[in-house]
N, C-alpha and C positions, 0 to 999 in steps of 0.2 A: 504493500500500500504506500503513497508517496504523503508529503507532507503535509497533505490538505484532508486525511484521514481524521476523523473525531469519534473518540467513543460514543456506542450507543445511547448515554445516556445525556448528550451533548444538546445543545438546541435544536429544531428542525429549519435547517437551510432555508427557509421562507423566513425566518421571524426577522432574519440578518438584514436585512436587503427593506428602502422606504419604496411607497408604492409610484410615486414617478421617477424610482428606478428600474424595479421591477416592469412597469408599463413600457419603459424605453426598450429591456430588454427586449420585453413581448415585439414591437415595434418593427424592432430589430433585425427581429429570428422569423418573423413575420415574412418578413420582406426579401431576407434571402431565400424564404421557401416561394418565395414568389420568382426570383428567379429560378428554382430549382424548377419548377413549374413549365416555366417556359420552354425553359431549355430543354426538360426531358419530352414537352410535348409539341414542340413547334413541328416536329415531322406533320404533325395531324394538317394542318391547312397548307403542309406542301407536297402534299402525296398525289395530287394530281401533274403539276410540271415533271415534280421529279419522275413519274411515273413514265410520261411522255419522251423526258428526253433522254429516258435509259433503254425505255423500252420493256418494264418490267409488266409481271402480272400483278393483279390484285393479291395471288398467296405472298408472292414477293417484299410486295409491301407492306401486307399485314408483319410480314416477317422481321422487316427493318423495324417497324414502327412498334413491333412490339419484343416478341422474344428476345430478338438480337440486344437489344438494349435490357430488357427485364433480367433476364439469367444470371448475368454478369454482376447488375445494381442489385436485385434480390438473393442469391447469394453471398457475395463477399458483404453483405450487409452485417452478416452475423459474425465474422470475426475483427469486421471493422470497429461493430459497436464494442464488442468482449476489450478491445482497445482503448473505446474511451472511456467504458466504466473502472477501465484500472487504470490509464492515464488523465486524461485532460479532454473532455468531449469540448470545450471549445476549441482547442488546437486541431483537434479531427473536420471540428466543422468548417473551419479554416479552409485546413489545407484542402479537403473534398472538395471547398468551395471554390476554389481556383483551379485545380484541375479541373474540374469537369466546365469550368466556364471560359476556360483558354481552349480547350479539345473540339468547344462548343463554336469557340471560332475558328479553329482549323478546317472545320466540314464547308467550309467553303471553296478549301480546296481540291476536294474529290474529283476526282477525273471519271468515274463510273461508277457501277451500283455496289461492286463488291469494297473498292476502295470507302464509300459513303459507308458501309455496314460496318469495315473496321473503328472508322470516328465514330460513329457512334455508340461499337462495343466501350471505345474511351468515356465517351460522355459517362455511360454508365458504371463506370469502374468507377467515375469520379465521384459520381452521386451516393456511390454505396455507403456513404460516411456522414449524408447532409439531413434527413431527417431524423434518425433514432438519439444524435447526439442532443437536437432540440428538445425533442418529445421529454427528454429525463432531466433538461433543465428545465422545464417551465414544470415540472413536479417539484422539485427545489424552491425554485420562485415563487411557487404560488400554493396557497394552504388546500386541502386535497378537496373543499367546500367550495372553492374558485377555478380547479381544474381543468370542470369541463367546460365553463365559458373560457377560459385561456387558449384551449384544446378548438374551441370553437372559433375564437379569431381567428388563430391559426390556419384553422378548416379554412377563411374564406381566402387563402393566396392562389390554392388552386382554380379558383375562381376568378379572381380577377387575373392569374394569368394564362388564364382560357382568355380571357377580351383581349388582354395584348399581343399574346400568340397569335390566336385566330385572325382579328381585324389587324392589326400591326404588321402581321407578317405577310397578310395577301396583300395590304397596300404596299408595303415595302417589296416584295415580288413581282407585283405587276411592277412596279416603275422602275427598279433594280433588276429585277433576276432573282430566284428565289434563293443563288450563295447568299449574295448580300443581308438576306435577312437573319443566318447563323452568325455573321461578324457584329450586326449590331444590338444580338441579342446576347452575345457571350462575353462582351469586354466590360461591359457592366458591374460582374458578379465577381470580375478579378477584385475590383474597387470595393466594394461593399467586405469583399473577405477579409481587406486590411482594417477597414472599421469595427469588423468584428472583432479581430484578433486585438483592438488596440484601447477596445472600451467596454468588452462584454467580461466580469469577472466570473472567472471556474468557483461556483459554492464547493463548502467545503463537503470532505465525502464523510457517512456515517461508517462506522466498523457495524459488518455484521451481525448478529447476533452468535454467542458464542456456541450454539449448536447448531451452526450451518459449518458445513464443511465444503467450501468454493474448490474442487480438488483441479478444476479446467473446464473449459469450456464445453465437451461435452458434457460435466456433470452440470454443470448450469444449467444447460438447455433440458435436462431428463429433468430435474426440479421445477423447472420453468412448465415444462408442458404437462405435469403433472398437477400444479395446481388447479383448481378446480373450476371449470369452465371453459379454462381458456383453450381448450380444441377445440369446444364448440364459438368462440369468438372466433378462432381461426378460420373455419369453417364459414362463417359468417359471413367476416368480412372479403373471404376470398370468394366465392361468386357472386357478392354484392359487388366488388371489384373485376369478376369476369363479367359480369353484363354491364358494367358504366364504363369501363377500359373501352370496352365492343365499340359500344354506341357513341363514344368520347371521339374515338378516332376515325370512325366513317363517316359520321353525322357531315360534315363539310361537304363530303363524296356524294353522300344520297342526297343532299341538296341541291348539288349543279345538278348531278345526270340524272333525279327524278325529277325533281323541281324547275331543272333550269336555271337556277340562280346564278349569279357572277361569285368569284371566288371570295371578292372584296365584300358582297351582302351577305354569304354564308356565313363569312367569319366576323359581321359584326353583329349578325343578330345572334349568334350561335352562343357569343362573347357578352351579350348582351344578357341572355339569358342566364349564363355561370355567374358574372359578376352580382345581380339582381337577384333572382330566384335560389342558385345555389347560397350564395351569400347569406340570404332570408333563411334558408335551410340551414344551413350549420349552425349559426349566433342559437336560432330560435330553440333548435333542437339542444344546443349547450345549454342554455338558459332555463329549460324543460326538464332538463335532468335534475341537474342541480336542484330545481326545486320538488320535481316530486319523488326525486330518491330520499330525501331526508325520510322520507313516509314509509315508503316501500322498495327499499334497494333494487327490487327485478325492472323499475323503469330503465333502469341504466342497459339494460338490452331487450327490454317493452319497443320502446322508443326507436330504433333501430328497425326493428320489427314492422313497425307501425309504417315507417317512410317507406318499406319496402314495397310491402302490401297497396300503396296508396301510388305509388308510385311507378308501379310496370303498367296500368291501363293508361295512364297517361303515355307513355313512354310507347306501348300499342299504337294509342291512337295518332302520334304526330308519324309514325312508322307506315301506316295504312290508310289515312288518312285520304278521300280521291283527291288527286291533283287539282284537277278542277277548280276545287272552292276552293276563294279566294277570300283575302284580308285587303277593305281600302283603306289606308291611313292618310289623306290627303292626298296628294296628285303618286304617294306610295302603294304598289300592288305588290302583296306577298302573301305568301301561301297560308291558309288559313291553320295547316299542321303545324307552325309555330309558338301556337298560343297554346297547344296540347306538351311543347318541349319549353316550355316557362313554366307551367305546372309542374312538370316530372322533375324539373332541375329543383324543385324548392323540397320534396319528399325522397328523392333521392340523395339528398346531400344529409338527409338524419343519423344516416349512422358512424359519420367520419366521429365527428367530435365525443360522440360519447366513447366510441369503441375504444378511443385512443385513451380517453381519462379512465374507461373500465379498466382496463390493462395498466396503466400505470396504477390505480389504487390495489389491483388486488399484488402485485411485485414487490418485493422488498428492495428497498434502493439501490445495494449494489447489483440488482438482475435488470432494471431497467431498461436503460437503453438496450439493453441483448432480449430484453422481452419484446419490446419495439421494432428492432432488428425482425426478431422474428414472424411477428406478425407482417410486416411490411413484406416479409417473405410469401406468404399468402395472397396479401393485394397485388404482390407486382409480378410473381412467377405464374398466378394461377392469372390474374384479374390482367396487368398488363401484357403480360408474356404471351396468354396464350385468346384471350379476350377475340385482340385486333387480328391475331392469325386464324383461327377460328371461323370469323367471319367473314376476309379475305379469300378463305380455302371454299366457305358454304358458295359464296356470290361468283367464284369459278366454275361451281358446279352447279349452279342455279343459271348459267349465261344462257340458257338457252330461250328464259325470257329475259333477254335484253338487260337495260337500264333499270326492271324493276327487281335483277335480282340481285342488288342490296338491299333493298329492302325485306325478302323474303330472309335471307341471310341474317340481318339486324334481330329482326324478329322473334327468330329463332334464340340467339345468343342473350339479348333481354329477358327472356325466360326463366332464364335457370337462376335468376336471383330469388325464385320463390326457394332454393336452394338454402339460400343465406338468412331468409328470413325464418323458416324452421328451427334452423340453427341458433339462432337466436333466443325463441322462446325458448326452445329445448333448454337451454345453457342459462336461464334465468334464474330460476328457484337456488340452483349449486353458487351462482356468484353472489346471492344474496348472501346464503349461510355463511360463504367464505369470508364476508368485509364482514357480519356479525362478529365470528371470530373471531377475525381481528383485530376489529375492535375493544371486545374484550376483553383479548391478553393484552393489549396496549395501556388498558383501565387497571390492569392486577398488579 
Protein backbone atom coordinates (compact mmCIF):
# COMPACT_ATOMS: atom_id res chain seq x y z
CA UNK A 1 0.00 0.00 0.00
CA UNK A 2 1.61 3.53 -0.65
CA UNK A 3 1.58 6.58 1.49
CA UNK A 4 -1.90 7.72 1.15
CA UNK A 5 -3.17 4.27 2.86
CA UNK A 6 -5.23 5.10 6.23
CA UNK A 7 -6.55 2.66 8.69
CA UNK A 8 -9.84 1.57 8.73
CA UNK A 9 -10.88 3.39 11.34
CA UNK A 10 -9.68 6.79 9.75
CA UNK A 11 -12.37 9.25 8.39
CA UNK A 12 -14.34 8.45 5.20
CA UNK A 13 -12.51 10.20 2.20
CA UNK A 14 -15.66 12.50 1.59
CA UNK A 15 -15.68 14.39 4.88
CA UNK A 16 -11.94 15.69 3.72
CA UNK A 17 -12.76 17.58 0.78
CA UNK A 18 -15.45 21.30 0.84
CA UNK A 19 -18.23 20.82 -1.47
CA UNK A 20 -17.07 23.53 -4.32
CA UNK A 21 -14.22 21.24 -4.26
CA UNK A 22 -15.78 18.27 -4.59
CA UNK A 23 -18.34 19.92 -7.28
CA UNK A 24 -15.04 21.20 -9.37
CA UNK A 25 -13.82 17.64 -9.09
CA UNK A 26 -17.26 16.29 -10.26
CA UNK A 27 -16.80 19.04 -13.18
CA UNK A 28 -13.86 17.89 -13.92
CA UNK A 29 -14.16 14.14 -14.33
CA UNK A 30 -17.26 15.04 -15.84
CA UNK A 31 -15.84 16.54 -18.73
CA UNK A 32 -13.07 14.27 -19.51
CA UNK A 33 -15.67 11.47 -19.63
CA UNK A 34 -17.13 13.66 -22.09
CA UNK A 35 -14.22 13.42 -24.19
CA UNK A 36 -13.81 9.92 -23.46
CA UNK A 37 -17.23 9.84 -25.00
CA UNK A 38 -16.59 11.37 -28.01
CA UNK A 39 -13.63 9.90 -28.93
CA UNK A 40 -14.79 6.35 -28.28
CA UNK A 41 -17.99 7.14 -30.33
CA UNK A 42 -17.31 9.45 -33.10
CA UNK A 43 -16.85 6.27 -35.49
CA UNK A 44 -20.94 6.34 -35.12
CA UNK A 45 -21.71 9.45 -37.41
CA UNK A 46 -18.73 8.50 -39.78
CA UNK A 47 -19.50 5.19 -40.68
CA UNK A 48 -21.11 6.18 -43.76
CA UNK A 49 -17.94 8.07 -45.67
CA UNK A 50 -15.67 5.94 -44.05
CA UNK A 51 -17.64 3.14 -45.34
CA UNK A 52 -17.74 4.58 -48.96
CA UNK A 53 -14.24 5.40 -49.20
CA UNK A 54 -12.81 1.93 -48.04
CA UNK A 55 -15.38 0.17 -49.46
CA UNK A 56 -16.30 -1.87 -46.46
CA UNK A 57 -19.43 -3.94 -45.52
CA UNK A 58 -21.91 -3.16 -42.86
CA UNK A 59 -20.34 -6.41 -40.74
CA UNK A 60 -17.11 -4.48 -41.27
CA UNK A 61 -18.08 -1.67 -39.72
CA UNK A 62 -20.08 -2.93 -37.19
CA UNK A 63 -16.78 -4.41 -36.55
CA UNK A 64 -14.45 -1.39 -36.40
CA UNK A 65 -17.07 0.42 -34.53
CA UNK A 66 -17.55 -2.00 -32.01
CA UNK A 67 -15.52 -5.19 -31.03
CA UNK A 68 -12.25 -3.87 -32.53
CA UNK A 69 -12.29 -1.09 -30.04
CA UNK A 70 -14.60 -2.83 -27.04
CA UNK A 71 -12.11 -6.15 -26.43
CA UNK A 72 -9.16 -4.35 -26.00
CA UNK A 73 -10.81 -1.10 -23.71
CA UNK A 74 -13.18 -3.95 -21.84
CA UNK A 75 -10.58 -6.08 -21.15
CA UNK A 76 -7.34 -4.57 -20.18
CA UNK A 77 -9.98 -2.41 -18.09
CA UNK A 78 -9.57 -4.94 -15.39
CA UNK A 79 -5.88 -4.97 -14.71
CA UNK A 80 -5.64 -1.21 -15.50
CA UNK A 81 -8.17 -0.57 -12.61
CA UNK A 82 -6.37 -3.57 -10.01
CA UNK A 83 -3.57 -0.48 -10.98
CA UNK A 84 -5.15 2.34 -9.68
CA UNK A 85 -6.64 0.81 -6.78
CA UNK A 86 -3.13 0.05 -5.46
CA UNK A 87 -1.51 3.03 -7.20
CA UNK A 88 -2.88 6.47 -8.00
CA UNK A 89 -6.38 6.31 -10.09
CA UNK A 90 -5.62 9.88 -10.86
CA UNK A 91 -2.39 9.26 -12.59
CA UNK A 92 -4.11 6.34 -14.42
CA UNK A 93 -6.77 8.66 -15.42
CA UNK A 94 -4.19 10.89 -16.78
CA UNK A 95 -2.15 9.15 -18.57
CA UNK A 96 -5.20 6.88 -20.36
CA UNK A 97 -6.39 10.28 -20.99
CA UNK A 98 -3.63 11.33 -23.23
CA UNK A 99 -3.09 8.24 -24.93
CA UNK A 100 -6.19 7.55 -26.17
CA UNK A 101 -6.70 11.32 -27.07
CA UNK A 102 -3.26 11.75 -29.08
CA UNK A 103 -4.15 7.86 -30.99
CA UNK A 104 -7.45 9.78 -31.35
CA UNK A 105 -5.69 12.03 -33.48
CA UNK A 106 -3.53 9.95 -35.35
CA UNK A 107 -6.66 8.08 -37.17
CA UNK A 108 -6.52 10.73 -39.36
CA UNK A 109 -3.82 9.30 -40.79
CA UNK A 110 -5.06 5.92 -41.91
CA UNK A 111 -4.57 5.07 -45.34
CA UNK A 112 -7.40 2.11 -45.21
CA UNK A 113 -9.66 0.01 -43.36
CA UNK A 114 -7.27 -2.24 -41.65
CA UNK A 115 -4.78 0.51 -40.81
CA UNK A 116 -8.08 2.64 -39.26
CA UNK A 117 -8.95 -0.75 -37.14
CA UNK A 118 -5.34 -0.78 -35.68
CA UNK A 119 -5.81 3.21 -34.30
CA UNK A 120 -8.49 2.40 -33.13
CA UNK A 121 -7.57 -0.85 -31.32
CA UNK A 122 -5.06 2.22 -29.79
CA UNK A 123 -7.93 4.51 -28.85
CA UNK A 124 -9.01 1.65 -26.89
CA UNK A 125 -6.10 0.56 -25.05
CA UNK A 126 -6.10 4.13 -24.03
CA UNK A 127 -9.53 4.23 -22.61
CA UNK A 128 -9.06 1.15 -20.65
CA UNK A 129 -7.92 3.23 -17.75
CA UNK A 130 -10.54 6.41 -18.02
CA UNK A 131 -13.64 5.50 -16.52
CA UNK A 132 -13.21 2.80 -13.55
CA UNK A 133 -10.42 5.40 -12.09
CA UNK A 134 -13.54 8.12 -11.88
CA UNK A 135 -16.28 5.88 -10.83
CA UNK A 136 -14.03 5.06 -7.31
CA UNK A 137 -13.37 8.72 -6.93
CA UNK A 138 -16.41 10.20 -6.90
CA UNK A 139 -17.22 7.24 -4.02
CA UNK A 140 -14.54 9.13 -2.17
CA UNK A 141 -15.83 12.48 -2.85
CA UNK A 142 -19.16 12.13 -2.27
CA UNK A 143 -21.10 10.55 0.85
CA UNK A 144 -22.68 7.12 -0.52
CA UNK A 145 -26.52 9.31 0.16
CA UNK A 146 -25.07 11.60 -2.98
CA UNK A 147 -23.70 8.97 -5.14
CA UNK A 148 -26.13 8.22 -7.28
CA UNK A 149 -26.82 11.89 -8.23
CA UNK A 150 -22.86 12.23 -8.63
CA UNK A 151 -23.14 8.91 -10.64
CA UNK A 152 -25.89 10.74 -12.52
CA UNK A 153 -24.13 13.94 -13.72
CA UNK A 154 -21.62 11.96 -14.66
CA UNK A 155 -24.36 9.80 -16.63
CA UNK A 156 -25.16 12.94 -18.60
CA UNK A 157 -21.30 13.36 -20.73
CA UNK A 158 -22.31 10.42 -22.76
CA UNK A 159 -25.00 12.40 -23.69
CA UNK A 160 -23.80 15.59 -24.54
CA UNK A 161 -21.05 13.85 -26.22
CA UNK A 162 -23.59 12.09 -28.53
CA UNK A 163 -24.44 16.03 -29.63
CA UNK A 164 -20.94 16.94 -30.24
CA UNK A 165 -19.85 13.72 -31.97
CA UNK A 166 -22.90 13.27 -33.94
CA UNK A 167 -23.69 17.08 -35.09
CA UNK A 168 -19.97 18.24 -34.70
CA UNK A 169 -18.57 15.70 -36.49
CA UNK A 170 -20.89 15.48 -39.66
CA UNK A 171 -20.50 19.29 -39.88
CA UNK A 172 -16.93 19.02 -39.59
CA UNK A 173 -16.89 16.10 -42.22
CA UNK A 174 -18.87 17.49 -44.61
CA UNK A 175 -16.78 20.71 -44.84
CA UNK A 176 -13.24 18.96 -43.90
CA UNK A 177 -13.28 15.30 -44.70
CA UNK A 178 -14.22 13.06 -42.03
CA UNK A 179 -9.99 12.71 -40.93
CA UNK A 180 -10.26 16.11 -39.95
CA UNK A 181 -13.00 15.46 -37.45
CA UNK A 182 -10.40 12.69 -35.27
CA UNK A 183 -7.78 15.62 -35.14
CA UNK A 184 -10.07 18.09 -33.69
CA UNK A 185 -11.78 15.92 -31.42
CA UNK A 186 -8.40 14.31 -29.94
CA UNK A 187 -6.07 17.22 -29.19
CA UNK A 188 -8.52 18.59 -26.62
CA UNK A 189 -8.29 15.62 -24.16
CA UNK A 190 -4.31 15.98 -24.22
CA UNK A 191 -5.00 19.52 -22.60
CA UNK A 192 -7.69 18.71 -20.18
CA UNK A 193 -5.24 15.56 -18.97
CA UNK A 194 -2.61 18.06 -17.78
CA UNK A 195 -5.41 19.89 -15.68
CA UNK A 196 -6.40 16.89 -14.22
CA UNK A 197 -3.17 15.76 -13.30
CA UNK A 198 -2.30 19.27 -11.90
CA UNK A 199 -5.58 20.11 -9.74
CA UNK A 200 -7.42 16.99 -9.10
CA UNK A 201 -6.02 15.44 -5.55
CA UNK A 202 -5.67 11.35 -5.12
CA UNK A 203 -8.11 10.89 -1.45
CA UNK A 204 -6.40 9.01 0.74
CA UNK A 205 -6.95 5.06 0.54
CA UNK A 206 -8.77 3.10 3.47
CA UNK A 207 -6.78 -0.39 4.64
CA UNK A 208 -8.98 -3.05 4.39
CA UNK A 209 -10.52 -4.72 6.80
CA UNK A 210 -8.23 -7.19 8.49
CA UNK A 211 -10.19 -10.31 7.21
CA UNK A 212 -9.88 -9.79 3.70
CA UNK A 213 -7.08 -11.24 2.22
CA UNK A 214 -6.20 -9.15 -1.27
CA UNK A 215 -3.90 -12.31 -2.32
CA UNK A 216 -4.04 -10.63 -6.42
CA UNK A 217 -6.11 -9.93 -8.79
CA UNK A 218 -7.71 -12.99 -9.51
CA UNK A 219 -8.65 -13.38 -5.93
CA UNK A 220 -10.38 -9.96 -6.01
CA UNK A 221 -12.38 -10.48 -8.82
CA UNK A 222 -13.60 -14.34 -7.32
CA UNK A 223 -14.69 -11.95 -4.06
CA UNK A 224 -15.90 -9.30 -6.32
CA UNK A 225 -18.25 -11.53 -8.27
CA UNK A 226 -19.35 -13.31 -5.47
CA UNK A 227 -20.81 -10.67 -3.78
CA UNK A 228 -24.39 -10.69 -3.86
CA UNK A 229 -26.12 -9.57 -6.86
CA UNK A 230 -23.62 -8.30 -8.80
CA UNK A 231 -23.85 -11.03 -11.62
CA UNK A 232 -27.01 -10.31 -11.96
CA UNK A 233 -26.09 -6.20 -12.32
CA UNK A 234 -23.74 -7.63 -14.74
CA UNK A 235 -26.07 -9.28 -16.59
CA UNK A 236 -28.18 -6.24 -16.57
CA UNK A 237 -26.23 -3.93 -17.41
CA UNK A 238 -24.62 -5.95 -20.31
CA UNK A 239 -27.74 -6.33 -22.65
CA UNK A 240 -29.11 -3.04 -21.51
CA UNK A 241 -25.73 -2.07 -23.12
CA UNK A 242 -26.16 -4.79 -26.03
CA UNK A 243 -29.27 -3.06 -27.25
CA UNK A 244 -28.30 0.93 -26.65
CA UNK A 245 -24.60 0.08 -28.18
CA UNK A 246 -26.89 -1.58 -31.26
CA UNK A 247 -29.07 1.28 -31.63
CA UNK A 248 -26.33 4.09 -30.50
CA UNK A 249 -24.27 3.33 -33.59
CA UNK A 250 -26.80 2.74 -36.49
CA UNK A 251 -29.27 5.15 -35.57
CA UNK A 252 -27.38 7.96 -37.83
CA UNK A 253 -27.23 4.97 -40.77
CA UNK A 254 -31.08 4.17 -40.40
CA UNK A 255 -31.79 7.71 -40.67
CA UNK A 256 -30.03 8.65 -44.09
CA UNK A 257 -30.83 5.25 -45.84
CA UNK A 258 -34.43 4.83 -44.38
CA UNK A 259 -35.38 8.36 -43.60
CA UNK A 260 -33.32 10.07 -46.19
CA UNK A 261 -32.00 12.55 -43.80
CA UNK A 262 -28.57 14.42 -44.41
CA UNK A 263 -25.76 13.24 -42.29
CA UNK A 264 -25.46 16.81 -40.72
CA UNK A 265 -29.64 16.52 -39.42
CA UNK A 266 -29.15 12.99 -38.28
CA UNK A 267 -26.40 13.98 -36.13
CA UNK A 268 -28.08 17.00 -34.63
CA UNK A 269 -31.27 15.64 -33.84
CA UNK A 270 -29.82 12.30 -32.89
CA UNK A 271 -27.41 14.62 -30.58
CA UNK A 272 -30.30 16.50 -29.61
CA UNK A 273 -32.05 13.97 -28.31
CA UNK A 274 -28.96 12.30 -25.96
CA UNK A 275 -28.16 15.68 -24.62
CA UNK A 276 -32.15 16.55 -23.63
CA UNK A 277 -33.85 13.26 -23.19
CA UNK A 278 -30.81 11.13 -22.09
CA UNK A 279 -29.69 13.96 -19.98
CA UNK A 280 -33.43 14.11 -18.34
CA UNK A 281 -32.87 10.24 -17.98
CA UNK A 282 -29.92 9.85 -15.95
CA UNK A 283 -30.11 13.23 -13.39
CA UNK A 284 -33.85 12.04 -12.90
CA UNK A 285 -33.26 8.48 -12.50
CA UNK A 286 -30.10 9.43 -9.82
CA UNK A 287 -32.40 11.79 -8.04
CA UNK A 288 -35.13 8.66 -7.97
CA UNK A 289 -32.81 6.56 -6.31
CA UNK A 290 -31.41 8.24 -3.89
CA UNK A 291 -34.77 9.17 -2.67
CA UNK A 292 -36.68 6.13 -2.72
CA UNK A 293 -33.93 3.69 -1.66
CA UNK A 294 -33.79 5.36 1.79
CA UNK A 295 -37.34 3.33 1.87
CA UNK A 296 -36.60 0.32 0.20
CA UNK A 297 -33.01 -0.47 -1.17
CA UNK A 298 -34.59 -2.81 -4.27
CA UNK A 299 -35.28 0.68 -6.18
CA UNK A 300 -31.71 0.93 -6.64
CA UNK A 301 -32.27 -1.92 -9.44
CA UNK A 302 -36.42 -1.31 -9.56
CA UNK A 303 -35.52 1.66 -11.35
CA UNK A 304 -33.25 0.36 -13.99
CA UNK A 305 -35.90 -2.15 -14.53
CA UNK A 306 -38.52 0.29 -14.94
CA UNK A 307 -36.56 2.55 -17.97
CA UNK A 308 -36.13 -0.75 -19.59
CA UNK A 309 -39.40 -1.91 -19.68
CA UNK A 310 -40.68 1.74 -20.80
CA UNK A 311 -38.29 2.13 -22.97
CA UNK A 312 -37.93 -0.79 -25.95
CA UNK A 313 -41.61 0.26 -27.22
CA UNK A 314 -40.45 3.45 -27.74
CA UNK A 315 -37.31 2.54 -29.17
CA UNK A 316 -39.83 -0.18 -31.55
CA UNK A 317 -41.73 2.58 -32.54
CA UNK A 318 -39.09 5.24 -33.87
CA UNK A 319 -37.60 1.79 -35.55
CA UNK A 320 -40.81 0.91 -37.49
CA UNK A 321 -42.37 3.70 -37.45
CA UNK A 322 -43.97 4.37 -41.78
CA UNK A 323 -41.73 6.66 -43.26
CA UNK A 324 -44.36 8.58 -44.59
CA UNK A 325 -45.46 10.48 -41.50
CA UNK A 326 -44.11 13.27 -41.17
CA UNK A 327 -43.03 16.18 -38.36
CA UNK A 328 -43.62 20.01 -39.52
CA UNK A 329 -41.73 22.21 -37.34
CA UNK A 330 -41.99 25.59 -39.24
CA UNK A 331 -40.61 25.65 -42.85
CA UNK A 332 -38.61 22.01 -40.81
CA UNK A 333 -39.94 18.49 -42.22
CA UNK A 334 -38.74 15.59 -40.21
CA UNK A 335 -39.69 12.31 -39.74
CA UNK A 336 -42.34 11.96 -37.22
CA UNK A 337 -40.04 8.57 -35.76
CA UNK A 338 -38.17 11.10 -33.98
CA UNK A 339 -40.33 12.01 -31.21
CA UNK A 340 -40.71 8.20 -30.54
CA UNK A 341 -36.35 8.36 -30.15
CA UNK A 342 -36.71 11.59 -27.41
CA UNK A 343 -38.83 9.28 -25.50
CA UNK A 344 -36.77 6.16 -25.50
CA UNK A 345 -33.57 8.33 -24.80
CA UNK A 346 -35.11 9.80 -21.53
CA UNK A 347 -36.18 5.68 -20.18
CA UNK A 348 -33.24 4.23 -21.56
CA UNK A 349 -30.73 6.25 -19.84
CA UNK A 350 -32.33 4.81 -16.19
CA UNK A 351 -30.04 2.59 -15.58
CA UNK A 352 -26.49 4.15 -16.04
CA UNK A 353 -26.52 6.11 -12.80
CA UNK A 354 -27.92 3.81 -10.41
CA UNK A 355 -26.17 0.66 -11.63
CA UNK A 356 -22.88 2.49 -11.38
CA UNK A 357 -23.60 3.97 -7.57
CA UNK A 358 -25.27 0.02 -6.82
CA UNK A 359 -21.91 -1.38 -7.59
CA UNK A 360 -19.98 1.17 -5.99
CA UNK A 361 -22.06 0.83 -2.46
CA UNK A 362 -22.25 -2.76 -2.37
CA UNK A 363 -17.71 -2.99 -2.90
CA UNK A 364 -15.43 -2.36 -0.39
CA UNK A 365 -13.14 0.59 -1.23
CA UNK A 366 -10.04 -1.13 -2.06
CA UNK A 367 -12.34 -3.43 -4.84
CA UNK A 368 -13.76 -0.45 -6.41
CA UNK A 369 -12.43 0.69 -9.40
CA UNK A 370 -11.69 -3.32 -10.27
CA UNK A 371 -15.54 -3.72 -9.41
CA UNK A 372 -16.11 -0.90 -12.07
CA UNK A 373 -13.58 -2.23 -14.37
CA UNK A 374 -15.47 -5.09 -14.38
CA UNK A 375 -18.63 -4.31 -14.81
CA UNK A 376 -17.61 -1.98 -17.68
CA UNK A 377 -16.45 -5.29 -18.98
CA UNK A 378 -20.08 -6.37 -19.56
CA UNK A 379 -21.32 -2.90 -21.07
CA UNK A 380 -18.53 -2.79 -23.51
CA UNK A 381 -17.57 -6.47 -24.46
CA UNK A 382 -21.18 -7.77 -24.58
CA UNK A 383 -23.01 -4.16 -25.10
CA UNK A 384 -20.40 -2.37 -27.27
CA UNK A 385 -18.37 -5.08 -28.67
CA UNK A 386 -20.76 -7.19 -29.83
CA UNK A 387 -24.15 -4.77 -29.87
CA UNK A 388 -22.87 -2.73 -33.22
CA UNK A 389 -21.44 -6.06 -34.87
CA UNK A 390 -24.52 -7.99 -34.29
CA UNK A 391 -26.57 -5.67 -36.14
CA UNK A 392 -24.15 -4.82 -38.96
CA UNK A 393 -23.90 -8.91 -39.57
CA UNK A 394 -28.21 -9.07 -39.02
CA UNK A 395 -28.60 -5.90 -41.82
CA UNK A 396 -26.18 -8.14 -44.24
CA UNK A 397 -28.29 -10.67 -44.11
CA UNK A 398 -31.44 -8.87 -44.18
CA UNK A 399 -30.04 -6.99 -47.62
CA UNK A 400 -32.38 -8.41 -49.60
CA UNK A 401 -34.88 -5.90 -48.40
CA UNK A 402 -32.81 -3.04 -49.21
CA UNK A 403 -32.46 0.04 -47.03
CA UNK A 404 -35.01 -1.34 -44.65
CA UNK A 405 -32.82 -3.85 -43.51
CA UNK A 406 -31.45 -1.97 -40.61
CA UNK A 407 -34.12 -1.47 -39.56
CA UNK A 408 -35.20 -5.05 -39.21
CA UNK A 409 -31.63 -5.75 -37.89
CA UNK A 410 -32.05 -2.70 -35.01
CA UNK A 411 -35.05 -4.31 -34.13
CA UNK A 412 -34.14 -7.34 -33.50
CA UNK A 413 -30.95 -6.20 -31.29
CA UNK A 414 -33.20 -3.70 -29.12
CA UNK A 415 -34.90 -6.62 -27.97
CA UNK A 416 -32.91 -8.45 -25.96
CA UNK A 417 -32.74 -5.62 -23.32
CA UNK A 418 -35.80 -7.22 -21.84
CA UNK A 419 -32.72 -9.59 -21.03
CA UNK A 420 -31.21 -6.82 -18.74
CA UNK A 421 -34.28 -5.81 -17.40
CA UNK A 422 -35.18 -9.41 -15.68
CA UNK A 423 -31.98 -9.31 -14.52
CA UNK A 424 -32.49 -6.61 -12.67
CA UNK A 425 -35.54 -7.57 -10.74
CA UNK A 426 -34.08 -10.84 -10.23
CA UNK A 427 -30.84 -9.21 -8.51
CA UNK A 428 -33.03 -6.88 -6.35
CA UNK A 429 -34.22 -8.47 -3.11
CA UNK A 430 -30.09 -10.11 -2.77
CA UNK A 431 -28.72 -6.35 -3.11
CA UNK A 432 -31.01 -5.06 -0.72
CA UNK A 433 -30.15 -7.78 2.14
CA UNK A 434 -26.51 -7.20 1.09
CA UNK A 435 -26.27 -2.95 1.91
CA UNK A 436 -28.66 -4.07 5.12
CA UNK A 437 -25.78 -5.99 6.05
CA UNK A 438 -23.72 -3.77 5.61
CA UNK A 439 -24.82 -1.48 7.19
CA UNK A 440 -25.08 -3.09 10.11
CA UNK A 441 -21.75 -4.32 10.74
CA UNK A 442 -20.75 -0.63 9.95
CA UNK A 443 -23.36 0.30 13.06
CA UNK A 444 -21.56 -2.62 15.41
Amino acid sequence: MNDSTQNVTSPAPHHLYSNRYRYYVLALLTLGYVFNFVDRQVMTILIEPIKAEFGATDTQMGFLSGLAFALFYATLGIPVARLADRWSRRNVLTISMTTWSAVTALCTTATGFWHLLLLRIGVGVGEAGGTPPSQSLFADYFAPEKRAFAQGILATAPNIGILVGLFGGAVIAEAYGWRTVFLVFGIPGVLLAALIQITVKEPPKLKPASEVVDQGLFSALRHIVRLPSFIHIMVGVGFTGFAGYGLGVWSPSFLVRVHSMSLVDAGLYLGLSGVFGGGLGTISSGLMVDALARRDRRWQLWVPAIGIFLALPTQLAFLLWPVEHRLMIGSVDLPFALVFMGLSAVFASFWIAPSYAAVQNLVPQHWRTQASALMLLAINLLGMGLGPLLVGMLSDGFSAYGDDSIRYALSIGVSLSVVGGIAYLSGSTKYARAIAQSEEGADT
